[in-house]
C-alpha positions in Angstrom: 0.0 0.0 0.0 3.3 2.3 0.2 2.8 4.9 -2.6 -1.2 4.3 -2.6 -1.6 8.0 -3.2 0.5 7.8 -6.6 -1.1 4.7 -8.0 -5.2 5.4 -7.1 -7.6 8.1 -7.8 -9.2 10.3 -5.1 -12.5 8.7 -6.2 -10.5 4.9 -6.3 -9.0 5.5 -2.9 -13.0 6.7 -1.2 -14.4 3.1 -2.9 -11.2 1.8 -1.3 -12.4 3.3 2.1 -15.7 3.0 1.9 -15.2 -0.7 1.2 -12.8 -1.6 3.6 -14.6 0.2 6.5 -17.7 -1.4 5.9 -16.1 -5.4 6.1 -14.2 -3.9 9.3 -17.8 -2.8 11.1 -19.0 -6.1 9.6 -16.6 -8.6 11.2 -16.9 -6.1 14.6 -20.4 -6.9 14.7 -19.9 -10.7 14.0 -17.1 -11.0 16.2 -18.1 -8.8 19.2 -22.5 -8.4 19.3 -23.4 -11.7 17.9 -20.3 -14.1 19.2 -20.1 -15.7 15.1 -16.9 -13.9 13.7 -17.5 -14.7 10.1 -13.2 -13.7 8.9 -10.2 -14.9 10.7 -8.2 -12.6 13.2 -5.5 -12.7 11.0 -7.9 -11.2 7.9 -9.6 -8.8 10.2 -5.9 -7.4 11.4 -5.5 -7.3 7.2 -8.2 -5.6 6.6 -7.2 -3.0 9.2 -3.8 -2.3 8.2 -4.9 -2.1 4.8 -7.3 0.8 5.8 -5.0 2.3 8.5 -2.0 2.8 5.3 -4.6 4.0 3.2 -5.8 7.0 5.4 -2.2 7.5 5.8 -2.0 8.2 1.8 -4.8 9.9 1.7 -5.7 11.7 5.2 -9.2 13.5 4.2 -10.7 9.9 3.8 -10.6 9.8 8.1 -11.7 13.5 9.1 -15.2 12.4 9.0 -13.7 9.7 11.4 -12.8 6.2 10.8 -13.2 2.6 11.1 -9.9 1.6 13.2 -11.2 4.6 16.1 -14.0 2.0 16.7 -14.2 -0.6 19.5 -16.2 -4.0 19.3 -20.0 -3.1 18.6 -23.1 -1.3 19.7 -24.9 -3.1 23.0 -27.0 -6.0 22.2 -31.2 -4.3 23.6 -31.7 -7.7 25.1 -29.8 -6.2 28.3 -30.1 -3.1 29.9 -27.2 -0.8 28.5 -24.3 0.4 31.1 -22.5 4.0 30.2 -18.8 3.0 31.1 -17.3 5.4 33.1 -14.2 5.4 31.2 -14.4 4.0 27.3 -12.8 -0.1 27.4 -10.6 1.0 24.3 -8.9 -2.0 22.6 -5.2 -2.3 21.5 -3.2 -1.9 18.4 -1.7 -4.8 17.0 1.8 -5.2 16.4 2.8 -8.4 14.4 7.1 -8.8 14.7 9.6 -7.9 16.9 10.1 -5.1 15.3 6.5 -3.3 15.6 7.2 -4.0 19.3 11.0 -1.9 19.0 9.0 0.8 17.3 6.0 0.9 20.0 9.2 1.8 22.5 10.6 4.2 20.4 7.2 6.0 19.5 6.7 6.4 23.2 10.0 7.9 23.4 9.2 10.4 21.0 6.0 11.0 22.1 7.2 11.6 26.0 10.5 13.2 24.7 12.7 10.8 26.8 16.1 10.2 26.5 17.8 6.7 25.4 19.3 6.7 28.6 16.1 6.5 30.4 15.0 3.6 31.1 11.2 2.2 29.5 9.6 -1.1 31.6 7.1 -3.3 30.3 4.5 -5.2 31.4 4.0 -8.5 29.4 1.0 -10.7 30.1 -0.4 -13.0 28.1 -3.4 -12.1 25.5 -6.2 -14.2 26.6 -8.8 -14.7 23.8 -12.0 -14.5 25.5 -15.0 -12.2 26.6 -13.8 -8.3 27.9 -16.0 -7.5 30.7 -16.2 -4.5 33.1 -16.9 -5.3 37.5 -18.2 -2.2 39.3 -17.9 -2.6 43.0 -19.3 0.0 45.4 -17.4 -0.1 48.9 -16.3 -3.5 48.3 -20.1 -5.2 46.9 -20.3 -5.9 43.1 -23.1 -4.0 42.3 -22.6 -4.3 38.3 -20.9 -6.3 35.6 -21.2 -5.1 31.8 -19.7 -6.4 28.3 -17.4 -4.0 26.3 -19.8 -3.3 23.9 -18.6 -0.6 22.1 -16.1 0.5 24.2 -18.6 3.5 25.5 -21.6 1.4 26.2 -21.8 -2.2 27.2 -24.6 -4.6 28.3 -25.6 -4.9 32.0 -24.7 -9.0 32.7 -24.7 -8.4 36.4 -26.6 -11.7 37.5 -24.6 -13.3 34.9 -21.0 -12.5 35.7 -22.3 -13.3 39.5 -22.1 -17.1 38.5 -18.8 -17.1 37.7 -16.7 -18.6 40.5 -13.3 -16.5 40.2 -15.1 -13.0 40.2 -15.4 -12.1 44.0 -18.6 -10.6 45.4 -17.6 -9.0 48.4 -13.8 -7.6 48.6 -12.0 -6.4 51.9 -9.4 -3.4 51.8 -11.1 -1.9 48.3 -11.8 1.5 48.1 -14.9 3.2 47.8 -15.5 2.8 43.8 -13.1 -0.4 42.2 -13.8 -1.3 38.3 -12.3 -4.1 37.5 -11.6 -4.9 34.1 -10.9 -8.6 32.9 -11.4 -11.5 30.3 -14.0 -14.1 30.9 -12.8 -17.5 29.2 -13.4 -21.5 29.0 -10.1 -23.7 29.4 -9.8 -26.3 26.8 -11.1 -29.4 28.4 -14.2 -27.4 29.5 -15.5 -26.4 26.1 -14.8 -30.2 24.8 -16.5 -31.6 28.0 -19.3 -28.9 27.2 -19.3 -29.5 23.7 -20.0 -33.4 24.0 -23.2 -32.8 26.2 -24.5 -30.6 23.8 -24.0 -33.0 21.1 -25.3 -35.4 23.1 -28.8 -33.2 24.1 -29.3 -32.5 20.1 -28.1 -28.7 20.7 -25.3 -26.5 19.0 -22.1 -27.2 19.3 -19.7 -24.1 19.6 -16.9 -23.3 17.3 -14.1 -22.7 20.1 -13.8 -21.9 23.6 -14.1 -17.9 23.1 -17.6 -18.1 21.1 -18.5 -20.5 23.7 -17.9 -17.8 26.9 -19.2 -15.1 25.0 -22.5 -16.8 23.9 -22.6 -18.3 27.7 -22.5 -14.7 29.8 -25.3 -13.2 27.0 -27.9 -16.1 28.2 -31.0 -14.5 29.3 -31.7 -17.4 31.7 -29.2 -17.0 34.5 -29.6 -20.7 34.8 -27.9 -21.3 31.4 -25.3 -19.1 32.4 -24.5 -20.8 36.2 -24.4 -24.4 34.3 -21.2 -23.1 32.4 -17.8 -23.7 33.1 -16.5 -19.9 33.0 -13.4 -18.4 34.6 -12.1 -14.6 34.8 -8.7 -13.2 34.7 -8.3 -9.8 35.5 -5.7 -7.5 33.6 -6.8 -3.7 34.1 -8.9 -1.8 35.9 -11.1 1.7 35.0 -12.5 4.2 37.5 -11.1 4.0 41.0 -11.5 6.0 43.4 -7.7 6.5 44.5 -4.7 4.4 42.8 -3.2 2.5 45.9 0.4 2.1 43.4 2.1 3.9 40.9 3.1 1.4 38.4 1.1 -1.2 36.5 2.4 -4.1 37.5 2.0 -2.9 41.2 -1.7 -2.2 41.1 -2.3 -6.0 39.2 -0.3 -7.6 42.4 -2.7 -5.4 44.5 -5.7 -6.8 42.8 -4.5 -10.5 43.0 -3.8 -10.0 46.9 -7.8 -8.6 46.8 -8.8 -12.1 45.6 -8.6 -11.7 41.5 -6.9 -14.8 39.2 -4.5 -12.7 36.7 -2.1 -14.2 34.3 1.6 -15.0 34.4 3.6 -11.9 33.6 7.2 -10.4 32.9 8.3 -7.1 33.6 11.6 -5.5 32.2 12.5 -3.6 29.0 11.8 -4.6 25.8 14.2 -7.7 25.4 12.5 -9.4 28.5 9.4 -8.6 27.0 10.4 -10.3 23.6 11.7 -13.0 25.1 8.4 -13.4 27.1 6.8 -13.5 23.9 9.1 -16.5 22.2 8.2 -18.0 25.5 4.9 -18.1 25.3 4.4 -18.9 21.9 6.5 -21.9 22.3 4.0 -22.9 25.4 1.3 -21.7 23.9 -0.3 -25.4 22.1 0.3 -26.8 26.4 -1.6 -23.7 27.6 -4.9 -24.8 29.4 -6.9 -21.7 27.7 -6.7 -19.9 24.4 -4.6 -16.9 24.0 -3.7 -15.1 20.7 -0.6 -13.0 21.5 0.8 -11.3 24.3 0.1 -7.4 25.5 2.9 -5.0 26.6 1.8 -2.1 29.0 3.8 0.9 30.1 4.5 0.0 34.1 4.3 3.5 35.1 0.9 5.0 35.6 1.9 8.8 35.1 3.4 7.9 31.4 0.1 5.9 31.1 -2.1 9.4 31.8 0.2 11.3 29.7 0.3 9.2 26.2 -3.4 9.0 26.8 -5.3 7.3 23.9 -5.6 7.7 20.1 -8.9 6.8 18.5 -9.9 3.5 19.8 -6.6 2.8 21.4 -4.3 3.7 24.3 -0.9 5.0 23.4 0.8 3.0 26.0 -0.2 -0.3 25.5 0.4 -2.9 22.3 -0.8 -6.2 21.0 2.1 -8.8 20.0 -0.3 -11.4 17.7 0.7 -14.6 16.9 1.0 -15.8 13.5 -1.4 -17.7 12.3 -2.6 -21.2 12.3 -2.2 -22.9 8.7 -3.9 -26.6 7.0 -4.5 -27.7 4.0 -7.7 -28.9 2.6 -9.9 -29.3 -0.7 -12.2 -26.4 -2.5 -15.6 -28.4 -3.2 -17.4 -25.5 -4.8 -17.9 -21.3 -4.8 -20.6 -20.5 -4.4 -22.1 -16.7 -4.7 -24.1 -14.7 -2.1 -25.9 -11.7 -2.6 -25.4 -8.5 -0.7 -28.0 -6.0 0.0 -26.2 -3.5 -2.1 -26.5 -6.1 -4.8 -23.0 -6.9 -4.6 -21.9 -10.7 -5.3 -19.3 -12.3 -3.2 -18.1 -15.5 -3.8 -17.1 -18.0 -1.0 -15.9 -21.3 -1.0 -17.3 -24.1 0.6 -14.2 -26.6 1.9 -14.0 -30.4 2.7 -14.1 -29.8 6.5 -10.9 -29.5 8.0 -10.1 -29.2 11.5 -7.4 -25.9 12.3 -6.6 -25.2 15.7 -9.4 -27.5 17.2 -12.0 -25.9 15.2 -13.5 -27.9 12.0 -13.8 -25.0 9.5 -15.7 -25.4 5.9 -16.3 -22.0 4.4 -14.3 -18.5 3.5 -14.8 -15.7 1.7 -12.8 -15.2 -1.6 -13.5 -11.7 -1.5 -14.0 -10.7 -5.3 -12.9 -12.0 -9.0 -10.1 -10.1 -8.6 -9.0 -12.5 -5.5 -9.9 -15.7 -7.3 -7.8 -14.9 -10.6 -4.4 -13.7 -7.8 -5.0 -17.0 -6.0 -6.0 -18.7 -9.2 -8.1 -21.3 -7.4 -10.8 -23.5 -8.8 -13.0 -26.2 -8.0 -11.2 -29.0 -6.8 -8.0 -27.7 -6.0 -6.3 -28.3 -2.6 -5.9 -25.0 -0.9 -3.9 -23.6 2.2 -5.7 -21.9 4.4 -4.9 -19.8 7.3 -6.5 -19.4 10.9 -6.2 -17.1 14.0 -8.6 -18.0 16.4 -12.0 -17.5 14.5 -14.4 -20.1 12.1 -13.6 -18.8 8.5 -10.5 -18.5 7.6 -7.8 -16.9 4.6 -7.2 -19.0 1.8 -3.8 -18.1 1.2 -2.7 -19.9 -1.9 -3.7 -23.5 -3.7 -1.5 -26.1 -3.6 -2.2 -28.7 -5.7 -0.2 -31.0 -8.3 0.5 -28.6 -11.4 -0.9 -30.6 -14.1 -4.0 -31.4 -12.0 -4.6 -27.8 -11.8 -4.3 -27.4 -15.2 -6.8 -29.3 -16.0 -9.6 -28.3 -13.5 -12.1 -25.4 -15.1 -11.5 -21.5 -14.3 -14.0 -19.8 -12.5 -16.2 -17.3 -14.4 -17.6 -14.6 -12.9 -21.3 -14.6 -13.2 -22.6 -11.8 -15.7 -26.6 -12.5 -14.5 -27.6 -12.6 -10.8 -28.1 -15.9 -9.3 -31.0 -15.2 -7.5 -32.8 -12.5 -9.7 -31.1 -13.5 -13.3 -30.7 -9.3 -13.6 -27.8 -8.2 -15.0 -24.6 -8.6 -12.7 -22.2 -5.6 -13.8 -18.9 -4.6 -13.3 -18.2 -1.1 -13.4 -14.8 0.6 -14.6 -12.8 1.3 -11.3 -14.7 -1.5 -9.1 -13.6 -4.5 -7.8 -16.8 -5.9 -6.9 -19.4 -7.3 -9.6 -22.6 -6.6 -8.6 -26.7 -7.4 -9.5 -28.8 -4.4 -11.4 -31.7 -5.6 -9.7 -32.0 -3.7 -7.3 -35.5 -3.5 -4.6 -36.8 -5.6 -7.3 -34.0 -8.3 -6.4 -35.4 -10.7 -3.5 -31.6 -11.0 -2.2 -31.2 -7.4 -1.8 -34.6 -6.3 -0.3 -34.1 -9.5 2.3 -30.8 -7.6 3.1 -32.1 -4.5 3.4 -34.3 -4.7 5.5 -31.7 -7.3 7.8 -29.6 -3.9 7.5 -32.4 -1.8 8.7 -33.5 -3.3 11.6 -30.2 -4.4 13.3 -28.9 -2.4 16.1 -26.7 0.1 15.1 -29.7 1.2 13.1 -33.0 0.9 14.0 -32.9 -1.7 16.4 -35.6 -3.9 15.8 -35.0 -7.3 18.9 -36.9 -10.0 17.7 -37.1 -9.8 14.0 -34.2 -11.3 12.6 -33.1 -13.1 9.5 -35.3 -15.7 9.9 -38.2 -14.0 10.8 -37.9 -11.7 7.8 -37.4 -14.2 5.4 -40.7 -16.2 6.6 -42.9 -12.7 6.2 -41.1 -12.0 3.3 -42.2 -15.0 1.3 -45.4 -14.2 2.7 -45.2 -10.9 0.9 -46.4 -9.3 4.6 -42.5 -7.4 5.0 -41.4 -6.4 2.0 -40.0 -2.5 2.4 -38.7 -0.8 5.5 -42.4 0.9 6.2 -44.2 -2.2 6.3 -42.7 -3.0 9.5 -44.2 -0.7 11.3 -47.6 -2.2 10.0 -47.1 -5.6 11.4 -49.2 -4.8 14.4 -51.8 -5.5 11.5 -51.3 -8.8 10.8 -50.6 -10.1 14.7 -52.9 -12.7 15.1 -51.0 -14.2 11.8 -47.7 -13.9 13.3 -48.7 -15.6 16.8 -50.7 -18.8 14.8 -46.6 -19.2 13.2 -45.4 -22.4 14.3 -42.6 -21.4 17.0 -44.2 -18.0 17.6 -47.0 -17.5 19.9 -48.8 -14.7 21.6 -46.0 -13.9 23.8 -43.3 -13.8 21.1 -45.8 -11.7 19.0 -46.6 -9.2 22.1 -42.5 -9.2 22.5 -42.1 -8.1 18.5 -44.6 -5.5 18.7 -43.7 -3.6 21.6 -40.1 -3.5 19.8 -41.4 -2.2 16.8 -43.7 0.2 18.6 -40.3 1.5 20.5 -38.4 1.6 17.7 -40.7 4.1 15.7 -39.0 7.3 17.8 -35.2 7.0 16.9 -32.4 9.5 15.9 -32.0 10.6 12.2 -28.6 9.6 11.6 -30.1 5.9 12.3 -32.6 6.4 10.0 -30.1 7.5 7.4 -27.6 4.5 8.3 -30.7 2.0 8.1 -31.9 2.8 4.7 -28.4 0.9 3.7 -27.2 3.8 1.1 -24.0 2.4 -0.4 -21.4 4.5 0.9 -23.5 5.8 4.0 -21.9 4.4 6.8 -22.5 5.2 10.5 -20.1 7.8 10.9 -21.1 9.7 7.3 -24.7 9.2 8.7 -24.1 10.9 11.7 -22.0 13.5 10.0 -25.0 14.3 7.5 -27.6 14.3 10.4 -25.2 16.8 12.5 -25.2 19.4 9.1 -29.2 19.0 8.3 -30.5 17.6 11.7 -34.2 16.7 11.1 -36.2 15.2 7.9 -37.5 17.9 6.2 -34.3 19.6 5.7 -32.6 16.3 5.0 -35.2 15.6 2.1 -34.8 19.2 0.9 -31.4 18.9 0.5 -31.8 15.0 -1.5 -34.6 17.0 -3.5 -31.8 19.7 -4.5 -29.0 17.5 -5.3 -31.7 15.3 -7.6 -32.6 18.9 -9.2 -28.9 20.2 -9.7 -28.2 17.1 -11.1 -30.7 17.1 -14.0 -29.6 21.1 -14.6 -26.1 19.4 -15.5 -25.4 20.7 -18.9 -21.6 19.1 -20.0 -19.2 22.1 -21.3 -18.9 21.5 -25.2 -16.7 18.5 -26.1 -16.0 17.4 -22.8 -15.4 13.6 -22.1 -18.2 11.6 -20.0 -16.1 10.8 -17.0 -14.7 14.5 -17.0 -17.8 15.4 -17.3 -19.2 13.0 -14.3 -16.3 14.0 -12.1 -17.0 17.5 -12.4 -20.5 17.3 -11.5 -20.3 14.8 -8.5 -17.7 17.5 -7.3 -20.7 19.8 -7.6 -22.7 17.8 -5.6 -20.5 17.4 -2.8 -20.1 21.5 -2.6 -24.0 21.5 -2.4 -23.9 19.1 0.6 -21.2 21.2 2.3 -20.0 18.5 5.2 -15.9 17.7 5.6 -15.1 14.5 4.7 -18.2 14.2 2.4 -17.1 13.9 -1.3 -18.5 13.1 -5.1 -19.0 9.3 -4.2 -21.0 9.8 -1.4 -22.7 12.8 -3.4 -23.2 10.5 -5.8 -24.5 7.8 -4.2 -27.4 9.9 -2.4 -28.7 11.7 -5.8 -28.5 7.8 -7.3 -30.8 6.8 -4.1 -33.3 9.7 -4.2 -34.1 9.7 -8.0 -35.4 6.5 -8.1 -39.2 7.0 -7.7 -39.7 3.6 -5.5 -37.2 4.6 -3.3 -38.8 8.5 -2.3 -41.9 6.4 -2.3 -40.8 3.8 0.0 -39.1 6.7 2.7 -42.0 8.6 2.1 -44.3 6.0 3.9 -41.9 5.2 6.0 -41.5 8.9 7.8 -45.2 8.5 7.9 -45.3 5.9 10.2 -41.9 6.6 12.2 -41.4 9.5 14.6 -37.5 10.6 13.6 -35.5 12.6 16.3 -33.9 15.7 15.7 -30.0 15.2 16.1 -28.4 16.4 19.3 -24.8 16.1 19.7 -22.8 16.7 22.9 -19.5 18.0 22.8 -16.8 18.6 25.6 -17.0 21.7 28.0 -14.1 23.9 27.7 -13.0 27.0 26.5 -11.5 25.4 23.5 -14.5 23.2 22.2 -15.4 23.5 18.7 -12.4 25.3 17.9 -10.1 24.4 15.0 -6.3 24.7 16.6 -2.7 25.0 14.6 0.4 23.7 16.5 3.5 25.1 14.8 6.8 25.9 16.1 8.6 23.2 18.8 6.9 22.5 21.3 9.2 22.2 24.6 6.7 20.7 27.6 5.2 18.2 25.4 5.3 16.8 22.2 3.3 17.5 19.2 1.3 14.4 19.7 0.5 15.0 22.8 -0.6 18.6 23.1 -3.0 17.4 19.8 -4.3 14.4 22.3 -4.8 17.5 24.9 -6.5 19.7 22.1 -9.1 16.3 21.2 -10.0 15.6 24.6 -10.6 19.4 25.1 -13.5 19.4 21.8 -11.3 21.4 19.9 -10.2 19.7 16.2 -6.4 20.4 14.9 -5.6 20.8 11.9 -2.6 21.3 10.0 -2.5 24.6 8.5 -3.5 27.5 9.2 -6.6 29.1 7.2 -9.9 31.6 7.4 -11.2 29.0 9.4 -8.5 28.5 12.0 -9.6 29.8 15.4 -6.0 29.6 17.2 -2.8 29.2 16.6 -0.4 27.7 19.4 3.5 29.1 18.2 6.4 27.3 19.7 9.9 28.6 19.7 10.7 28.3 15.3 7.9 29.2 14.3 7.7 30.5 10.8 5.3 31.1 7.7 2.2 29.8 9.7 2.8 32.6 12.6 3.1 34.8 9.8 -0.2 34.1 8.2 -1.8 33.8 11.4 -1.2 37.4 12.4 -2.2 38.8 8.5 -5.7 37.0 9.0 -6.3 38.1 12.6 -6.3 34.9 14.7 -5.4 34.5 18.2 -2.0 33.5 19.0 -0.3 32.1 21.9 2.6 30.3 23.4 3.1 26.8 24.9 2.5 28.5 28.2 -0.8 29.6 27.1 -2.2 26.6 25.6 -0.9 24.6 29.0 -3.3 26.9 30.9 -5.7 25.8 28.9 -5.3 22.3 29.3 -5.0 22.8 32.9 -8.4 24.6 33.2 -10.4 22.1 31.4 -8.8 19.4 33.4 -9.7 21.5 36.4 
């Protein structure tokens, strides 16, 4: 991805983006809400790399904010939700020694340390499990919660109480303890588990982490208390007073309390390394699963000064191991059908086992993947695993002349479930189906898109459930969920329904008719309309009317389009897409979002379809908090050297503050913070009029919203 900037377009590079981000939120979902990860870790940490270099290249693509800043996924509305008190961030990943030799050296730079001072780790194993939160309140748990996503988590209180290593009543705490830890199954406890469900005619689990996660999110306690769970703490959140000063102090302190933690080493980054070889070498004799090992800063006041970045801290890494590899044969590819009609092929595999888990499917991505892999029906293929059910194919393997003669793969130029056309445009990667609302496929996945939690939020109607009133042509557009209450004496005759399961559905639907406008937008599954661009539209035009007066607009200035005299088509296109983003008027939305809206809103069915819809659904007008200081909403310049702190961290201060930085000064620039150097930015600063000041200043500042 080094050079991506040279070698793709603007407009390449937002596909790019838009693509990626939406198979990260994906496999967040799968992985995190729903306890079925659907890629490998090892593909996920791909995927996220390839996104975090591209955003490098091309830095505009994250100002509207980004995939890799979010944690795990929204809070399942089966459980109450619980507001952390401070955000459970995850980690970067490193994946070699030497990612780890840079993490040391960017925390150097970032705390302006000498070599000669000394840096000591923390290195504890990486358990691969279920992140969970434990409030106690003078030494009682009063609450237990999931991650979620990372700002709100599910309220598992009576669940996490049946787990034997998590105390209930702790001597010596202080006044307010959160404990943060991973709740797991050992080996021998999933197998054991496994076999009596086998036995009982119930699902099996794919590995020992699915198998703790769908265990604590039981909404029978019972379920819960029957499995063999254990809990490891390795951090803790909001504490009332720090009884040490280091890391590794504060984890013996919780272990003399009464918590299990981990094996650890603490010493530079050698020991640390060599903890690492350690483990991996140990790792197949381990009793649990674990998929790397984490390095933490031991002191606690460089902890609070790197602070956090996105979704992660500054001061703490992931060392991943590699990857778990077999070899096994490619029965078929078949093609699915995405709800913005794209086609994705995925192999279906003679089930092999990798790691302990028996995998049989993975996604081959796009064409483009098949013909670099150049796999086809029959081969044998490697594949690669880290921990999850699908997994990479990474190459095929089979004898030379028996590949020759096996058949290529053709992509399919009709739709397999619709027979529209399946087209490919110039640019694209992905081959997808014309069809359209009028393709079945699509409309099924629509409306799966719309009523799933980061959007509407619809508990009770899943996939199956829409599929069965689907074919009975009852659910077949957004608004027509919102008349099921019509046909609810239908719904409770279904075998495996009932009155209670009907009564259940309907006060869902009836709840979730009042919801924000940026979830109406993400729901309506606009290509290229993401969570984050959803939010970011509903923040600039903050209620339905104006929203739809805007669509209307775009739609209008679109057919006023009149092509200057000899210019080429995709000239032509580019020129009016960049039109339609200046309409719009929202950083970090471009032409192919632009684009994408005016495609949605001129097709008649579709401004029919919303339009009943808004009848029938009572859409909030956005309100969005921001941080209280004298700096919030402010756009802020750093130029100059900065002598108390580093760049990086007086722009960490200037985030957590509400104020956005940016990294040249303009008309819209608010202040500009001049270190000793500064140059052509002071300059321009003073000829436009805005506020200057010094390090000293801006440290002020800090200290007064911290205050």
């Amino acid at each position: 991805m080094q050079g991506a900037e040279g070698r793709l377009s603007e407009a390449e590079a937002r596909r790019q983006h838009a693509r990626l981000s939406d198979e990260i939120r994906a496999a967040n979902i799968a992985y995190h809400a729903e306890d079925a990860p659907e890629i490998s870790d090892a593909a996920y940490d791909g995927l996220r790399e390839e996104l975090r270099q591209l955003e490098a290249a091309w830095p505009k693509l994250a100002e509207a904010g980004s995939a890799l800043e979010e944690v795990g996924a929204i809070a399942s509305s089966s459980f109450a939700k619980v507001t952390h008190a401070q955000p459970m961030l995850s980690l970067d990943n490193a994946f070699s020694d030497e990612d780890v030799t840079e993490f040391v050296a960017r925390v150097r730079r970032f705390l302006s340390l000498g070599e000669d001072e000394d840096v000591t780790i923390l290195a504890e194993p990486k358990i691969d499990g279920l992140a969970v939160s434990l409030r106690y309140q003078n030494g009682e748990l009063v609450q237990g919660a999931t991650r979620g996503d990372g700002r709100v988590g599910e309220n598992i209180t009576a669940n996490l109480k049946t787990v034997s290593d998590i105390p209930q009543r702790l001597q010596g705490a202080p006044e307010t303890l959160e404990v943060r830890g991973e709740v797991y199954m050992v080996r021998a406890d999933f197998l054991a588990l496994n076999a009596r469900q086998a036995e009982a005619g119930e699902k099996q689990f794919a590995n020992p982490r699915n198998s703790a996660a769908g265990s604590l999110r039981q909404l029978d306690v019972s379920i819960t208390s029957s499995r063999p769970l254990r809990f490891f703490a390795y951090g803790w959140g909001e504490m009332t007073e720090l009884p040490r000063e280091t890391q590794s102090g504060v984890m013996t302190w919780l272990r003399d309390l009464g918590f299990k933690t981990t094996d650890s080493r603490l010493g530079d980054a050698g020991a640390a390394l060599e903890f690492y070889h350690e483990v991996e070498r140990q790792r197949a004799d381990m009793a649990y699963d674990i998929d790397g090992v984490v390095y933490k800063l031991d002191r606690l006041d460089w902890q609070q000064r790197l602070g956090s970045v996105g979704r992660s801290p500054r001061w703490a890494i992931a060392h991943k191991f590699a990857a778990e590899r077999a070899v096994t044969r490619l029965n078929a590819i078949d093609i699915q059908v995405g709800r913005t009609g794209k086609l994705t092929p995925v192999a279906r595999l003679e089930p092999v086992t990798v790691g302990g888990v028996v995998v049989t499917n993975a996604t081959l991505h796009n064409e483009d993947e098949i013909e670099r892999l150049d796999v086809r029906v029959g081969d044998w293929v490697e594949l690669q695993r880290a921990g999850d059910v699908i997994p990479q194919i990474l190459a095929q393997v089979s004898d030379p002349d028996e590949h020759a003669a096996l058949p290529k793969f053709e992509p399919h130029e009709t739709c397999p479930v619709c027979d529209s056309l399946a087209v490919r445009e110039p640019g694209e990667v992905d081959r997808r189906c014309t069809g359209g609302l009028t393709c079945p496929a699509q409309r099924v996945e629509r409306l799966k898109h719309f009523v799933q939690r980061r959007a509407v939020d619809i508990d009770g109607l899943g996939e199956q459930s829409i599929r069965l009133f689907f074919e009975r042509s009852w659910l077949e557009g957004p608004a027509d969920i919102f008349r099921l209450k019509d046909r609810a004496e239908e719904i409770a005759a279904l075998e495996g329904w009932g009155e209670q399961s009907t009564a259940n559905l309907m006060t869902s639907v009836e709840t979730s008719r009042t919801v924000p406008l940026s979830r109406v937008l993400f729901g309506l599954g606009i290509r290229h309309i993401g969570e984050i661009t959803a939010r970011d539209l509903a923040r600039a035009y903050p209620d339905w009317p104006t929203f739809s007066s805007l669509l209307q607009r775009l739609v209008d200035l679109r057919e006023s389009f009149e092509p200057a005299v000899g210019e080429a088509e995709e000239k032509a296109k580019k020129r009016l897409n960049e039109a339609l983003a200046a309409e719009i008027s929202v950083s970090g939305i471009g032409p192919e979002v632009a684009a994408a809206l005016v495609d949605f809103w001129a097709e008649g069915h579709n401004r029919s379809a919303v339009g009943e819809l808004m009848d029938l659904m009572d859409v909030q007008t956005e309100a969005f908090k921001t941080i209280a200081s004298s700096v919030s909403g402010k756009t802020i310049v750093f130029t100059g050297k900065l002598e108390a702190v580093s760049r990086d961290e007086a722009k960490a201060q200037a985030e957590r503050l509400g104020a956005k930085v940016a990294g040249s000064v303009s008309s819209r620039t608010d202040i500009l913070v001049a270190g000793p150097g500064a140059g052509s930015k002071l300059k321009k600063a003073e000829s436009l009029g805005i506020e200057t000041m010094d390090e000293a200043g801006w440290l002020r500042i800090v200290a007064q919203g911290q205050g």
